[in-house]
N, C-alpha and C positions, 0 to 999 in steps of 0.2 A: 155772727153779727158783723165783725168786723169785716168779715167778705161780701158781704150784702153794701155794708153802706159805708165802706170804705174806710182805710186805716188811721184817719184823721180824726172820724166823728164817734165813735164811742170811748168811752172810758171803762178799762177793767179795773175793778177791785178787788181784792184778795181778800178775804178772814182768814185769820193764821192765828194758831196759838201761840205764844213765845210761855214753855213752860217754867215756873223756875221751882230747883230741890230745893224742900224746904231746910231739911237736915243737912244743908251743905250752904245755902243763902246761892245758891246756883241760876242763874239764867242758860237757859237752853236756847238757840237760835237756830241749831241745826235744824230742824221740823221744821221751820219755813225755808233756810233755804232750800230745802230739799223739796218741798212743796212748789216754791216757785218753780225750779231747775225743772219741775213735772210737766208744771204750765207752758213753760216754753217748750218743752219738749211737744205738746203739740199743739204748737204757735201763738201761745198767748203769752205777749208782756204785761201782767201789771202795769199799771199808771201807778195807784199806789196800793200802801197795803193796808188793814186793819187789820193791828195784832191787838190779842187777845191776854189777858194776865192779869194777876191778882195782885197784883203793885205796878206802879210806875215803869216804866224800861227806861234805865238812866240813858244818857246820850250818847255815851261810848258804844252799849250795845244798840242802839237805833242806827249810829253809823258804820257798826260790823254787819248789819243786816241789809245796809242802803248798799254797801261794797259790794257784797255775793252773790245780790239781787239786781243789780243793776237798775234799782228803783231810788228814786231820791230821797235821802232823808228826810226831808221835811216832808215826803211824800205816804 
């Protein structure tokens, strides 16, 4: 789509799950970034993401995730 109608007019979205162990109170971030890292691998940036999780994602991990992704955090 993006090559059809050019790199300014669509917006990609990601679903990602951000898992977290319970037995540890653990957030997981690696599975998206390694999701995203996929995406671009063949050429797609996220604009933003929708992650996925059965609690909140506090804001320290939202902006280890905006870092690795190269996606905004408010994004």
């Amino acid at each position: 789509m993006g090559l059809e109608l050019g790199s300014n007019k669509p917006c990609y979205l990601h679903l990602t799950l951000v898992p977290i162990i319970k037995s540890a109170g653990e957030i997981k971030t690696k599975p998206t970034q390694h999701s995203v890292k996929e995406l671009r691998g063949i050429g797609i940036q996220p604009d933003a993401l929708l992650c996925r999780s059965d609690r909140p994602i506090p804001d320290d991990e939202e902006e280890k995730i905006a870092l690795f992704t190269n996606v905004q955090a408010r994004a």
